[in-house]
The first five atom37 places (N, CA, C, CB, O) and aatype in JSON, in Angstrom:
{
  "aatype": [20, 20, 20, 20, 20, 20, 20, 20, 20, 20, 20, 20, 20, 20, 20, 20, 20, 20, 20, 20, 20, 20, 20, 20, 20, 20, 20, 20, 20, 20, 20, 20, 20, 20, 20, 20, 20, 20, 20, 20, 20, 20, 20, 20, 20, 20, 20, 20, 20, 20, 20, 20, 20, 20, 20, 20, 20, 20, 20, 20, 20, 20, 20, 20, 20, 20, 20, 20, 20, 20, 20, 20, 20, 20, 20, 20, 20, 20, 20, 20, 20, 20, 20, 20, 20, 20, 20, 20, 20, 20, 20, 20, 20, 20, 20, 20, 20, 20, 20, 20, 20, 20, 20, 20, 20, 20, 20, 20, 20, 20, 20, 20, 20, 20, 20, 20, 20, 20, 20, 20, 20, 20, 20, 20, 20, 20, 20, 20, 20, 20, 20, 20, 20, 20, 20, 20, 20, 20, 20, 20, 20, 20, 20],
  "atom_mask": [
    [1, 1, 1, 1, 1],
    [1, 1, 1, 1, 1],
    [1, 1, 1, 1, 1],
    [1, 1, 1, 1, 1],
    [1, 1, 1, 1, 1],
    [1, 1, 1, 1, 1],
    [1, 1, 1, 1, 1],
    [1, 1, 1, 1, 1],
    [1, 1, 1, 1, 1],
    [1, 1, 1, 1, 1],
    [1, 1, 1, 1, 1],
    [1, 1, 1, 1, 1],
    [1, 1, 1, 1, 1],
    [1, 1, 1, 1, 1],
    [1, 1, 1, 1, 1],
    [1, 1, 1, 1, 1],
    [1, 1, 1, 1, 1],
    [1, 1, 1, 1, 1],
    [1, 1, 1, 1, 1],
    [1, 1, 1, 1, 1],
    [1, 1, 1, 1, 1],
    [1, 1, 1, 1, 1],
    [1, 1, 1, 1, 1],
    [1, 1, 1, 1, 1],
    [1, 1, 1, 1, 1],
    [1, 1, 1, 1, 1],
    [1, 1, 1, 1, 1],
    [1, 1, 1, 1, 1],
    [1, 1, 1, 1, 1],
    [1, 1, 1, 1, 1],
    [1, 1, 1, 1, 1],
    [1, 1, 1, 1, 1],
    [1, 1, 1, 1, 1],
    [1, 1, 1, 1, 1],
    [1, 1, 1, 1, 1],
    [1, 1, 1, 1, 1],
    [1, 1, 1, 1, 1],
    [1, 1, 1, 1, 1],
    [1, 1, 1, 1, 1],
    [1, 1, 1, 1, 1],
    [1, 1, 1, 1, 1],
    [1, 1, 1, 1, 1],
    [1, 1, 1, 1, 1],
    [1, 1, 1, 1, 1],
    [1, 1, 1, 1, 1],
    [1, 1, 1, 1, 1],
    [1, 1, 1, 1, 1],
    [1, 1, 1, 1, 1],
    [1, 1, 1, 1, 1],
    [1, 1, 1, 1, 1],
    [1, 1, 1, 1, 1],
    [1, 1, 1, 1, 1],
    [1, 1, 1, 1, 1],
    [1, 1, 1, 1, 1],
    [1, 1, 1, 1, 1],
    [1, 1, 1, 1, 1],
    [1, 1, 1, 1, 1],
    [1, 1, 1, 1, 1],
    [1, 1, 1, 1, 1],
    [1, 1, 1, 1, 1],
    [1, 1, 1, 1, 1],
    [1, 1, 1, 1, 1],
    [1, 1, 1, 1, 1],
    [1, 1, 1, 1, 1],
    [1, 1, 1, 1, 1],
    [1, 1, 1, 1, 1],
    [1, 1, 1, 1, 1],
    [1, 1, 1, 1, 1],
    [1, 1, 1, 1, 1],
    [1, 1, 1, 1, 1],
    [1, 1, 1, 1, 1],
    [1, 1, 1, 1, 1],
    [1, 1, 1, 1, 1],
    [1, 1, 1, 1, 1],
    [1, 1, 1, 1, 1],
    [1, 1, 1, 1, 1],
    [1, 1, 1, 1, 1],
    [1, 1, 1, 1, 1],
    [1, 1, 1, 1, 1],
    [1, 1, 1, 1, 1],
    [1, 1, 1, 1, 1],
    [1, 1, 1, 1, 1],
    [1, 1, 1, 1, 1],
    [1, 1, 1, 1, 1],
    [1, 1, 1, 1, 1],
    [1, 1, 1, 1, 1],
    [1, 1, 1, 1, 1],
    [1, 1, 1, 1, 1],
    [1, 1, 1, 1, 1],
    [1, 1, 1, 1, 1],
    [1, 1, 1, 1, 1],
    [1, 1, 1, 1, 1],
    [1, 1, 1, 1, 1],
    [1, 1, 1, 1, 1],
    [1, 1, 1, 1, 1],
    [1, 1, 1, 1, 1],
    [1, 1, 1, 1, 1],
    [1, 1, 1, 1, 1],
    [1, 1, 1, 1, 1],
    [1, 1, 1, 1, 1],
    [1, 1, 1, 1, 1],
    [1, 1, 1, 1, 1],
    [1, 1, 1, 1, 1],
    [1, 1, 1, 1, 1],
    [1, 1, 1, 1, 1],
    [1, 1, 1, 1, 1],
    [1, 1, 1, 1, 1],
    [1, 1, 1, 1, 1],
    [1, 1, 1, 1, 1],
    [1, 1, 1, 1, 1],
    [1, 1, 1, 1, 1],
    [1, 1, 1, 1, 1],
    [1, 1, 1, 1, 1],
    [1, 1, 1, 1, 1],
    [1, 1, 1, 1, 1],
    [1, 1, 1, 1, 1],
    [1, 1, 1, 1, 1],
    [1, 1, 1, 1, 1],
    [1, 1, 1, 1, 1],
    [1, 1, 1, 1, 1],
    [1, 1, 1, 1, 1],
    [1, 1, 1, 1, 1],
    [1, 1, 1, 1, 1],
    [1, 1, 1, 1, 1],
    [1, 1, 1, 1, 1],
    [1, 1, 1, 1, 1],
    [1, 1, 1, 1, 1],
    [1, 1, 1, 1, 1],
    [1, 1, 1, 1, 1],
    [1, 1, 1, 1, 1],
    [1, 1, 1, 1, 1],
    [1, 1, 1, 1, 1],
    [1, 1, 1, 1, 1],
    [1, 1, 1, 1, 1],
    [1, 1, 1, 1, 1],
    [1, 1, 1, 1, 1],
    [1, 1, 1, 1, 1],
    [1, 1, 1, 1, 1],
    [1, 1, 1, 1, 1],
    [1, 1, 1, 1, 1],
    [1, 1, 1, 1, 1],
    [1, 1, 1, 1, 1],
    [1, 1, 1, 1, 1]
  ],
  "atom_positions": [
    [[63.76, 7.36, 25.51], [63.55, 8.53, 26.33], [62.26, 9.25, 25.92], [64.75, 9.46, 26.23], [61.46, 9.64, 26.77]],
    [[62.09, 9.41, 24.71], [60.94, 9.62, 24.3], [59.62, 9.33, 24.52], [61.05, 9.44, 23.6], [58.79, 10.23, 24.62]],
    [[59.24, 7.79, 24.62], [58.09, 7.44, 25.06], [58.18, 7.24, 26.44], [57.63, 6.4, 24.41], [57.14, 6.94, 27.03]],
    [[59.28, 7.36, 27.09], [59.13, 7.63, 28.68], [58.42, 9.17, 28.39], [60.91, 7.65, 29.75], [57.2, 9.23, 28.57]],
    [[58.99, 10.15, 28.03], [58.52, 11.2, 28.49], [56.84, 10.96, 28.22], [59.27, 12.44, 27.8], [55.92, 11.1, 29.02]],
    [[56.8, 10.63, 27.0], [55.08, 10.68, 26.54], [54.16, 10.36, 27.32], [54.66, 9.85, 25.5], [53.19, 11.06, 27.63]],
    [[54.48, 8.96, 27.79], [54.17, 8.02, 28.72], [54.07, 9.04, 30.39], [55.52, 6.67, 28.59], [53.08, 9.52, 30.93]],
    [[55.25, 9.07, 30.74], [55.21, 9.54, 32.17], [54.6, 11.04, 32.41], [56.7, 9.51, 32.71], [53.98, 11.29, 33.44]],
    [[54.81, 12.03, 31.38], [54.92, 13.41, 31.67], [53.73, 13.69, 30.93], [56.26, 14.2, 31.27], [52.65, 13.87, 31.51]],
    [[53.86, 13.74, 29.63], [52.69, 14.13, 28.71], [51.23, 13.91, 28.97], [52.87, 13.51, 27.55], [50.4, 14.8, 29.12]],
    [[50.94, 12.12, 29.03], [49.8, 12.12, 29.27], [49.35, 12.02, 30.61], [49.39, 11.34, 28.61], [48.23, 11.65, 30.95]],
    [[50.53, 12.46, 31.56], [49.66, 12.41, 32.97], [49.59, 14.14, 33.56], [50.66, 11.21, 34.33], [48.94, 14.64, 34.48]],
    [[50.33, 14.62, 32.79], [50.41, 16.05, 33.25], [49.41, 16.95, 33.25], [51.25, 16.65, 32.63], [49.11, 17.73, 34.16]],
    [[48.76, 16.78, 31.92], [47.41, 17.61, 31.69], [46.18, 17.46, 32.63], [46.88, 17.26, 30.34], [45.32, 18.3, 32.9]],
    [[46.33, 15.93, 33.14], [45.23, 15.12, 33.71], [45.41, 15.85, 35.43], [45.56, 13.1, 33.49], [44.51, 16.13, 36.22]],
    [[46.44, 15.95, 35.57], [47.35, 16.32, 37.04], [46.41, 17.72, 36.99], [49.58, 16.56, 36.97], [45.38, 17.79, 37.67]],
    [[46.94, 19.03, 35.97], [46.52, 19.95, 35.91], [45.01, 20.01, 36.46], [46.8, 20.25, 34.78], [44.73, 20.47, 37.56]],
    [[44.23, 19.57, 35.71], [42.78, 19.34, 35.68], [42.61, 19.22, 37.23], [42.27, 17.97, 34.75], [42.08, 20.17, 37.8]],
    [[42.81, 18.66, 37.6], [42.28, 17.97, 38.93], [43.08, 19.18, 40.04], [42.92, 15.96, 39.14], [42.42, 19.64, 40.97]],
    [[44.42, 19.58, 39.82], [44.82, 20.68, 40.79], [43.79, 22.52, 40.5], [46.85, 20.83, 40.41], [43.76, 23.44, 41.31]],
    [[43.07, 22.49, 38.99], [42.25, 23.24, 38.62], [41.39, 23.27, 39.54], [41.84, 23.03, 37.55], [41.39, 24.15, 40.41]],
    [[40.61, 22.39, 39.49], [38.9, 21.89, 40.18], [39.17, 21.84, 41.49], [38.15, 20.22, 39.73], [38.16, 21.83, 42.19]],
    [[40.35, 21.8, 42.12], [40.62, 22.18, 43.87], [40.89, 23.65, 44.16], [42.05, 21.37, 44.53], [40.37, 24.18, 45.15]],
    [[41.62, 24.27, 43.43], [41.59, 25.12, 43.49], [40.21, 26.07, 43.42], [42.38, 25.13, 42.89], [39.84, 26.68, 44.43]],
    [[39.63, 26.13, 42.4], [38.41, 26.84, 42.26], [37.44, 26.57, 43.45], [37.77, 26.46, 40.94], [36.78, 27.43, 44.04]],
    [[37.47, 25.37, 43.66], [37.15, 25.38, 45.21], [37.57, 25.98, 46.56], [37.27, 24.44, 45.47], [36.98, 26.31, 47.59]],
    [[38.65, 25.98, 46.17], [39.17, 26.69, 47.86], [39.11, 27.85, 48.08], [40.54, 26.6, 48.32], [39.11, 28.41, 49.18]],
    [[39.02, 28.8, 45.89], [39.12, 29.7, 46.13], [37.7, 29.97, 46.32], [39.89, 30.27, 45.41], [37.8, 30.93, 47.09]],
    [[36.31, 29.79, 46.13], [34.93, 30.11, 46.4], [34.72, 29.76, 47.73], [33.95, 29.45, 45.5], [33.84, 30.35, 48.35]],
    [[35.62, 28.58, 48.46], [34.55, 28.37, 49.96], [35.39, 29.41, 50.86], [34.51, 26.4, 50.88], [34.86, 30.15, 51.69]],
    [[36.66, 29.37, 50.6], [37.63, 30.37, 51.23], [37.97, 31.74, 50.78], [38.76, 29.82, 51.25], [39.0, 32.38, 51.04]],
    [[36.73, 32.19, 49.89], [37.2, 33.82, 49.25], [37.17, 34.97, 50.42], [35.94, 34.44, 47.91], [37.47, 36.14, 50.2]],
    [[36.8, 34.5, 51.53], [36.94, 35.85, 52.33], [38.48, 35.53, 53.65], [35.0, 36.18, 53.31], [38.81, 36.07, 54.7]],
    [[38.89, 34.68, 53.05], [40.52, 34.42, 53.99], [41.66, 34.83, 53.46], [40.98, 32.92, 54.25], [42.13, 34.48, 52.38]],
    [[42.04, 35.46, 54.1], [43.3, 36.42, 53.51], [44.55, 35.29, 52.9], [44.08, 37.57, 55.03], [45.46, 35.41, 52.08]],
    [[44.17, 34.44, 53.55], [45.14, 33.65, 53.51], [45.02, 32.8, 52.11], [45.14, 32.86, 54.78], [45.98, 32.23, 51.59]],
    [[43.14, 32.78, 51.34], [42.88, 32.05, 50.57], [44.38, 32.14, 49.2], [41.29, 32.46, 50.26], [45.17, 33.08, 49.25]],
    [[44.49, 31.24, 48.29], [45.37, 31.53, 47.2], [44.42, 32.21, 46.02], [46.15, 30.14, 46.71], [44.23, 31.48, 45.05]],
    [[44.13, 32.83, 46.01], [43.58, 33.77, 45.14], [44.2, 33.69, 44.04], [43.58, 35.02, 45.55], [45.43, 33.72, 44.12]],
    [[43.39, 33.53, 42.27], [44.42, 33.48, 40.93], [45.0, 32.6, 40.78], [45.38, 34.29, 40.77], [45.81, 32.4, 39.88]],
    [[44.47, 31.39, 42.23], [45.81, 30.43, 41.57], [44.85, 29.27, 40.75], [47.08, 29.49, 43.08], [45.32, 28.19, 40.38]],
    [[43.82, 29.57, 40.58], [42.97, 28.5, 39.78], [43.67, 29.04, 38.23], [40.9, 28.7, 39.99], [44.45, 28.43, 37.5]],
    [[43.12, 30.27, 38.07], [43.21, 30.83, 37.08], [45.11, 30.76, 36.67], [42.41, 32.27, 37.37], [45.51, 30.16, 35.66]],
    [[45.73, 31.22, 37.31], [47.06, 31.06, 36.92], [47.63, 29.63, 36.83], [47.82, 31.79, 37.8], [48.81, 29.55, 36.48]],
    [[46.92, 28.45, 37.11], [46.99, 26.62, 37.07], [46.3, 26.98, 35.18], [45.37, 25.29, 38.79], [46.74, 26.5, 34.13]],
    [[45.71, 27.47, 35.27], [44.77, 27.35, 33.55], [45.37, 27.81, 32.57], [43.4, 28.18, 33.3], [45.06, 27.56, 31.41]],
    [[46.51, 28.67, 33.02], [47.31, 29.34, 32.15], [48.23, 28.81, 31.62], [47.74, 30.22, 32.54], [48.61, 28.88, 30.45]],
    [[48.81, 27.96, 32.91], [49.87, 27.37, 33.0], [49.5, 25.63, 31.53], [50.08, 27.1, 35.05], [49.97, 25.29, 30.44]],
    [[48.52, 25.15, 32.41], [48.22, 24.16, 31.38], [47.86, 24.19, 30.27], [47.59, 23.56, 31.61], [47.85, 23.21, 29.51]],
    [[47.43, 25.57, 29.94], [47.16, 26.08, 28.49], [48.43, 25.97, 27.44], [46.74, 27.67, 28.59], [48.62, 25.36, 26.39]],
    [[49.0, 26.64, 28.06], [50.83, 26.98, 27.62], [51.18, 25.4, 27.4], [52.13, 27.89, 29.25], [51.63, 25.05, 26.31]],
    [[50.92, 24.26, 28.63], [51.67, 23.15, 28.5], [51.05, 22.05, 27.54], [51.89, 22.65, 29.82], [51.63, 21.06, 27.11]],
    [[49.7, 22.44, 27.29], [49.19, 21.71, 26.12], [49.6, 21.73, 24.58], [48.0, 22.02, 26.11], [49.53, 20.82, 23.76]],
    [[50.21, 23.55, 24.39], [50.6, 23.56, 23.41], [51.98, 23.05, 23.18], [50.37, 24.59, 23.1], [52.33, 22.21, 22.35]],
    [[52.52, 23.54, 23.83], [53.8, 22.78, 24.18], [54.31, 21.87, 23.82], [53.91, 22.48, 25.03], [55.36, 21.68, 23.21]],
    [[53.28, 20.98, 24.35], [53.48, 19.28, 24.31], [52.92, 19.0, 22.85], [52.45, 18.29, 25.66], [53.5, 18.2, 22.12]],
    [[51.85, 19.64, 22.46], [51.7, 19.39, 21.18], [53.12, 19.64, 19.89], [50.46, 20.27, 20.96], [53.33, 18.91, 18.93]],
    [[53.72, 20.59, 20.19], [54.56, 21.02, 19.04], [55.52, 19.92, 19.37], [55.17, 22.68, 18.97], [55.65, 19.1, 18.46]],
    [[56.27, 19.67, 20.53], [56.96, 18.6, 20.63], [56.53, 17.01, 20.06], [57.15, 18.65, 21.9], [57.36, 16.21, 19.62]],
    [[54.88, 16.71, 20.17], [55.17, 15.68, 19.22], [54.52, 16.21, 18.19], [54.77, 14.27, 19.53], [53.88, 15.16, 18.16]],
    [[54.05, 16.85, 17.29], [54.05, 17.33, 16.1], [55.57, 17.21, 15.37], [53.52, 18.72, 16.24], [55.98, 16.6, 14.39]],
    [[56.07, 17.93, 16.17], [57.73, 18.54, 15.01], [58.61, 18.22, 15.67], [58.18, 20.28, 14.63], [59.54, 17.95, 14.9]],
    [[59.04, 18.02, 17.12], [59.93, 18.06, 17.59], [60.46, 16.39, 17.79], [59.69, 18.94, 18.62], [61.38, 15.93, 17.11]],
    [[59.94, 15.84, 18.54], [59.6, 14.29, 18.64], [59.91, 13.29, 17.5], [58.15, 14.16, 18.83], [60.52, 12.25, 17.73]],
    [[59.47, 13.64, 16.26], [58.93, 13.01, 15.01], [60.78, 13.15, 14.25], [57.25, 14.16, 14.07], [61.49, 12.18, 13.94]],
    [[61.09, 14.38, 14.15], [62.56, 14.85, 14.04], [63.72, 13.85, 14.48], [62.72, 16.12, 14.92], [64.6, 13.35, 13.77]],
    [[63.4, 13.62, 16.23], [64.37, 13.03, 16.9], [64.01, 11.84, 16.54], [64.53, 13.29, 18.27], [65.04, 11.16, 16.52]],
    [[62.86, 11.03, 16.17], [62.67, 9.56, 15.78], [63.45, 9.25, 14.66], [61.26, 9.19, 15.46], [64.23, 8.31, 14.51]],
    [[63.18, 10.07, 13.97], [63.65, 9.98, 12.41], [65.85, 9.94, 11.92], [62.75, 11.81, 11.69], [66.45, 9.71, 10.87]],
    [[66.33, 10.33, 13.49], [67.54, 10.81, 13.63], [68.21, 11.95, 13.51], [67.98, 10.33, 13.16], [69.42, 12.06, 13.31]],
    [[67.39, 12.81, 13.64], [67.3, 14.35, 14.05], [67.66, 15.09, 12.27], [68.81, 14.84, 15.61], [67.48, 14.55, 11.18]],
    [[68.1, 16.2, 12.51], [67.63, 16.81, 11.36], [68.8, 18.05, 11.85], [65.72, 17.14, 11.19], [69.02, 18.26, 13.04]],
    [[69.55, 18.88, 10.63], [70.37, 20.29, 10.58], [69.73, 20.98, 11.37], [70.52, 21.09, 9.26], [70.19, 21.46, 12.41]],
    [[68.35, 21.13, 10.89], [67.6, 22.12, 11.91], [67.09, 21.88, 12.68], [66.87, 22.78, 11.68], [66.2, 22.67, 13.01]],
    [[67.25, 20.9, 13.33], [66.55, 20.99, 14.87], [66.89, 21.25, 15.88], [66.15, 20.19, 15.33], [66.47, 20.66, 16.88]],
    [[67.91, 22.38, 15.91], [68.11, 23.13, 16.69], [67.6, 24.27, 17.1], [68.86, 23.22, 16.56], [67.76, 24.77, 18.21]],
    [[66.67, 24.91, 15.8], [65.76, 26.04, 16.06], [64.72, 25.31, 16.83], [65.18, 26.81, 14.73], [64.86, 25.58, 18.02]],
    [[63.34, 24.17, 16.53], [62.66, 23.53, 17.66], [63.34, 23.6, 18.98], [62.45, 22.17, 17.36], [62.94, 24.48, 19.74]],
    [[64.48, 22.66, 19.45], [64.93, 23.0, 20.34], [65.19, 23.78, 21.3], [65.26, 22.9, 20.18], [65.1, 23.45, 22.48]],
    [[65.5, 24.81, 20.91], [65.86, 26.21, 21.15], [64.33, 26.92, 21.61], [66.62, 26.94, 19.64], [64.12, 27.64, 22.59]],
    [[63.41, 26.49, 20.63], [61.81, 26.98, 21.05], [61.55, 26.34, 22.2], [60.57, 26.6, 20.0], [61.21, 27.14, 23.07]],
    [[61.57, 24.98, 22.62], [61.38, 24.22, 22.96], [61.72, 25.04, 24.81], [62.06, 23.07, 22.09], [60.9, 25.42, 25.64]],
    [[63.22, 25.05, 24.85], [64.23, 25.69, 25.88], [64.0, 27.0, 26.28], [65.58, 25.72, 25.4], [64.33, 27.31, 27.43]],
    [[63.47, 27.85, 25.51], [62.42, 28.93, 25.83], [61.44, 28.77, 25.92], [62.26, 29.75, 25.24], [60.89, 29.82, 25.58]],
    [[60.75, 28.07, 26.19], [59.57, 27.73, 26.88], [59.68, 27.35, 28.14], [58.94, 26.84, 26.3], [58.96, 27.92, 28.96]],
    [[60.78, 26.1, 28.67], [61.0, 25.67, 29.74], [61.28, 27.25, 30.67], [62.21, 24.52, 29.57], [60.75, 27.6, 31.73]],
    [[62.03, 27.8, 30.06], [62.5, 29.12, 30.72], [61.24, 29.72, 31.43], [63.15, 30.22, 29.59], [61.09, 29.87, 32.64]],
    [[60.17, 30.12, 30.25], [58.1, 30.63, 30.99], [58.41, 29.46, 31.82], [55.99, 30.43, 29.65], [59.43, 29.62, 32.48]],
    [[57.94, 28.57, 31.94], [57.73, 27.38, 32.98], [58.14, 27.48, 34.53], [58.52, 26.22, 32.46], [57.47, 27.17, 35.52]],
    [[59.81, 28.15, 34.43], [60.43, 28.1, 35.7], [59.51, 29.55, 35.98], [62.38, 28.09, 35.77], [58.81, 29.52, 37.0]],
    [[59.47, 30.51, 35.35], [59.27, 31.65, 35.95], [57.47, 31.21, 36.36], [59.7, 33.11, 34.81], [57.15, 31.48, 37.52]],
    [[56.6, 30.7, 35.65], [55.42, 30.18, 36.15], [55.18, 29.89, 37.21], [55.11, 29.39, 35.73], [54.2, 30.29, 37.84]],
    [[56.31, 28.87, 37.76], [56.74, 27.97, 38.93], [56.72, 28.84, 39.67], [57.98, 27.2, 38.98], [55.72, 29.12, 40.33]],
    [[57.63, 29.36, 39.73], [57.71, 30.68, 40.88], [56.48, 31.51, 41.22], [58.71, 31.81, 40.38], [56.56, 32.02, 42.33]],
    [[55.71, 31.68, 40.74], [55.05, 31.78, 40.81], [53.72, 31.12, 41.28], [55.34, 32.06, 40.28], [52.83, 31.81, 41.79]],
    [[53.61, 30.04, 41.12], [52.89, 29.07, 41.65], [53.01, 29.1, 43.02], [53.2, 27.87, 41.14], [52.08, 29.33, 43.79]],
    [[54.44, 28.82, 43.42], [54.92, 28.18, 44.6], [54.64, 29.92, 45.72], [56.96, 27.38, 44.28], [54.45, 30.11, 46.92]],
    [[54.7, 30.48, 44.98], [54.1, 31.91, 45.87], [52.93, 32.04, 46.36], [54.05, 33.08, 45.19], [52.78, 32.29, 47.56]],
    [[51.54, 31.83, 45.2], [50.28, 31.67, 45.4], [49.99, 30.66, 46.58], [49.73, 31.29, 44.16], [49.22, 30.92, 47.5]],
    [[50.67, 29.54, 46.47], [50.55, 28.66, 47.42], [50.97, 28.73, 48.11], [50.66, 27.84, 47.38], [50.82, 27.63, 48.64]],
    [[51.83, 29.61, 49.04], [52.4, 29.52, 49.95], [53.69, 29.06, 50.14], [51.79, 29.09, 50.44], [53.98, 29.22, 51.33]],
    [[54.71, 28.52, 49.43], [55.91, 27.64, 49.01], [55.14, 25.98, 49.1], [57.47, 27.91, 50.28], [56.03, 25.19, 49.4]],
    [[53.84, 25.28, 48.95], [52.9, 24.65, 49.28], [52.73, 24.14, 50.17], [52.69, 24.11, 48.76], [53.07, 22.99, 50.44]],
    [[51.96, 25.14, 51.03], [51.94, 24.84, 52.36], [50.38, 24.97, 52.82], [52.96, 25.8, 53.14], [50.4, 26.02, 53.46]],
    [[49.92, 24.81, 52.83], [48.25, 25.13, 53.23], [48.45, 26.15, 54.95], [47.09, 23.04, 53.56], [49.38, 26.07, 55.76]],
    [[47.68, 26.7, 54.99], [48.08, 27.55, 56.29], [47.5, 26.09, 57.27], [47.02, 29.5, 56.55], [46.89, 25.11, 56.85]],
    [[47.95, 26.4, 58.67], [47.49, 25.78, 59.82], [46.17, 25.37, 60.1], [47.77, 26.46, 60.69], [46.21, 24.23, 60.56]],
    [[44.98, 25.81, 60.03], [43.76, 26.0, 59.46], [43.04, 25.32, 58.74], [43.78, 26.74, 58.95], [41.82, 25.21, 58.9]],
    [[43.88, 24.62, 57.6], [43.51, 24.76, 56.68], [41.81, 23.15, 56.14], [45.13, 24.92, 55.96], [41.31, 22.42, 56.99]],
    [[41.62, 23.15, 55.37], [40.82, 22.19, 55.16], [41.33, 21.43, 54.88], [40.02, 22.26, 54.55], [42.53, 21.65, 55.05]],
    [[41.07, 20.11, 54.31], [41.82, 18.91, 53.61], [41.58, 19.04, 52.03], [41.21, 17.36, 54.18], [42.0, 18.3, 51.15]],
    [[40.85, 20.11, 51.91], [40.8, 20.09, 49.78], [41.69, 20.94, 49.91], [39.23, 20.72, 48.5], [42.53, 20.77, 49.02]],
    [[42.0, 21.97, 50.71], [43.52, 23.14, 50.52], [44.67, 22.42, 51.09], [43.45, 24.83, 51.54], [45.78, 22.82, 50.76]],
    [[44.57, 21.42, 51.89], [45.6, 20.79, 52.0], [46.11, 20.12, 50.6], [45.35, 19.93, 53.02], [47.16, 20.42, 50.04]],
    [[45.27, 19.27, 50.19], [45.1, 18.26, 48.48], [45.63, 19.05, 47.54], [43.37, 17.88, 47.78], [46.41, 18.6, 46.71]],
    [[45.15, 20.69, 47.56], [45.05, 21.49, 46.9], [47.3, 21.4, 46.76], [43.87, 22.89, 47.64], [48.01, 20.91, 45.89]],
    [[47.6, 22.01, 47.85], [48.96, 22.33, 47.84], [49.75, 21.25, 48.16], [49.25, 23.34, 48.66], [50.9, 21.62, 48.4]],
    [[49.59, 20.02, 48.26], [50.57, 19.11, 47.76], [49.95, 18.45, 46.34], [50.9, 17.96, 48.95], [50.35, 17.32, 46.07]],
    [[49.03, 19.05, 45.45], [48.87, 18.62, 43.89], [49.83, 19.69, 43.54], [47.2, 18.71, 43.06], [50.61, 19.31, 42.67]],
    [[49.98, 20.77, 43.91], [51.03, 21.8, 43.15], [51.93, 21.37, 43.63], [51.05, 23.31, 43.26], [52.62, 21.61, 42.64]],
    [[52.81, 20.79, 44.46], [53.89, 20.26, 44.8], [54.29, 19.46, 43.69], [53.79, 19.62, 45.98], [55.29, 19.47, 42.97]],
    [[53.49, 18.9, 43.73], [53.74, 17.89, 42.91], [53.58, 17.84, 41.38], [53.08, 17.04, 43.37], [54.05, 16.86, 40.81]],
    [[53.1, 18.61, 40.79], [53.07, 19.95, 39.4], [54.91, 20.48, 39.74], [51.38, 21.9, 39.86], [55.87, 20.18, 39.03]],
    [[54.91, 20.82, 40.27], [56.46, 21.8, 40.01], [56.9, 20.63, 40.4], [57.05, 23.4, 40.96], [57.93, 20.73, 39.73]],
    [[57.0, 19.69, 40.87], [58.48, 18.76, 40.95], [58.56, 17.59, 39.76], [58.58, 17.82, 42.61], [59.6, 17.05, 39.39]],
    [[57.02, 17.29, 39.17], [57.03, 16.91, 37.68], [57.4, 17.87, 36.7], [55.79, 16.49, 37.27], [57.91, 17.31, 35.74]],
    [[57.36, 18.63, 36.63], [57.96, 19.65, 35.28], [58.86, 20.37, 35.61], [57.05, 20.68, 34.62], [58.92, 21.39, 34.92]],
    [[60.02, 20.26, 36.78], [61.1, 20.09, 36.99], [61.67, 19.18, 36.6], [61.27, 20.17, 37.84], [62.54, 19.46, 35.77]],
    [[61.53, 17.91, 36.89], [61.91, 16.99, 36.57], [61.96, 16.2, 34.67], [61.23, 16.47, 37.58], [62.85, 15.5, 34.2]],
    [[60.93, 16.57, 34.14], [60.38, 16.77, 32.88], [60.97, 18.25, 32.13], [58.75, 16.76, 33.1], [60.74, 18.59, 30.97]],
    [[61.37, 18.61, 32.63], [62.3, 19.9, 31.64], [63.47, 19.39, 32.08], [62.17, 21.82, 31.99], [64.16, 19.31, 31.06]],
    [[64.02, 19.03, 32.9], [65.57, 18.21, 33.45], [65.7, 17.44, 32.62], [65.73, 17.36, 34.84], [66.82, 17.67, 32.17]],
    [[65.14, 16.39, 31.91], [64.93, 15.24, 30.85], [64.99, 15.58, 29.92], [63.93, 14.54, 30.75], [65.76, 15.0, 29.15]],
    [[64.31, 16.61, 29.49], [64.42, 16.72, 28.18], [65.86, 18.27, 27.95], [62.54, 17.04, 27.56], [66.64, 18.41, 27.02]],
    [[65.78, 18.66, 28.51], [66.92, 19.84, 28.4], [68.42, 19.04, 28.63], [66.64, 21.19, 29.77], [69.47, 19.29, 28.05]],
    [[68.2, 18.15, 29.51], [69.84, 17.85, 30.09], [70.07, 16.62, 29.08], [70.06, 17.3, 32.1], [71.05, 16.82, 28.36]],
    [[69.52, 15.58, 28.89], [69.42, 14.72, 28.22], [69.03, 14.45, 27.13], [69.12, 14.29, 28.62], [69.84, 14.1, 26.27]],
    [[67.31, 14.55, 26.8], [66.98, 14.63, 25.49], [67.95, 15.58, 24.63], [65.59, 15.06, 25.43], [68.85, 15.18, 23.89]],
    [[67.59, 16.88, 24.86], [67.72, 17.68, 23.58], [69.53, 17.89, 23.77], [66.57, 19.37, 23.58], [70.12, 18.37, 22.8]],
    [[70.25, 17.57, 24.89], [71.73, 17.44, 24.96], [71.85, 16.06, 23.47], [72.34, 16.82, 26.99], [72.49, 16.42, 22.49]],
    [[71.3, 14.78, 23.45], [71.96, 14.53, 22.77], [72.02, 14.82, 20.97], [71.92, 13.57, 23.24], [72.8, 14.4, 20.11]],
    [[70.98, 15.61, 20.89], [71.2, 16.18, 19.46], [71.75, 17.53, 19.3], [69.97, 16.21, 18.75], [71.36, 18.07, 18.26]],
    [[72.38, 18.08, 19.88], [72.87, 19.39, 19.74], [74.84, 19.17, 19.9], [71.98, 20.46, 21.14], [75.57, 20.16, 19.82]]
  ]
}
């Protein structure tokens, strides 16, 4: 389960980020005078991947290394860090999915704001799915 996650989530997530970044910042400079533009959502994508870099780091730093080894008394405090984090994440989400519209590009729209809001689609239904894994499953079976 582990190197699935590494594999599937870890090293494609950051890369995902990046690229929903660099559309954004676009849509928001060619489209800054449309009410409709998503405004902050470059900047709130940077935040978001900031948070998920560290994240992912402490998990394989300490958290990861723990569960290889056959877990440990205390790894329930990681855990627990771990599960409060997912918690920022959902509330992030929500947030996301606002900026964007629930990801919808308005009627209008271009094809990089279209790109734009099904890459965040697809951001919240990977780290849905990637906190589902590791909350319901991973960290269920050491606790």
């Amino acid at each position: 389960m582990i190197d699935h996650i590494l594999l599937r989530y870890h090293a494609v997530g950051l890369r995902e980020f990046a690229q929903a970044i660099d559309l954004a910042r676009k849509v928001e400079r060619v489209h800054a005078g449309d009410p409709d533009c998503p405004h902050g959502l470059a900047d709130h994508l940077a935040i978001m991947a900031d948070e998920l870099a560290g994240h992912q780091r402490k998990e394989e730093a300490v958290l990861f290394p723990m569960m290889r080894a056959g877990g440990d008394p205390r790894i329930g405090l990681p855990i627990a860090r771990m599960w409060a984090e997912h918690d920022d994440v959902e509330d992030q989400l929500i947030r996301l999915a606002a900026l964007t519209g629930f990801y919808t590009a308005p009627q209008a729209a271009c094809r990089t704001w279209r790109t734009l809001c099904d890459a965040c689609r697809k951001l919240d239904d990977d780290l849905r799915e990637h906190m589902r894994l590791e909350n319901d499953v991973l960290f269920a079976h050491f606790l």
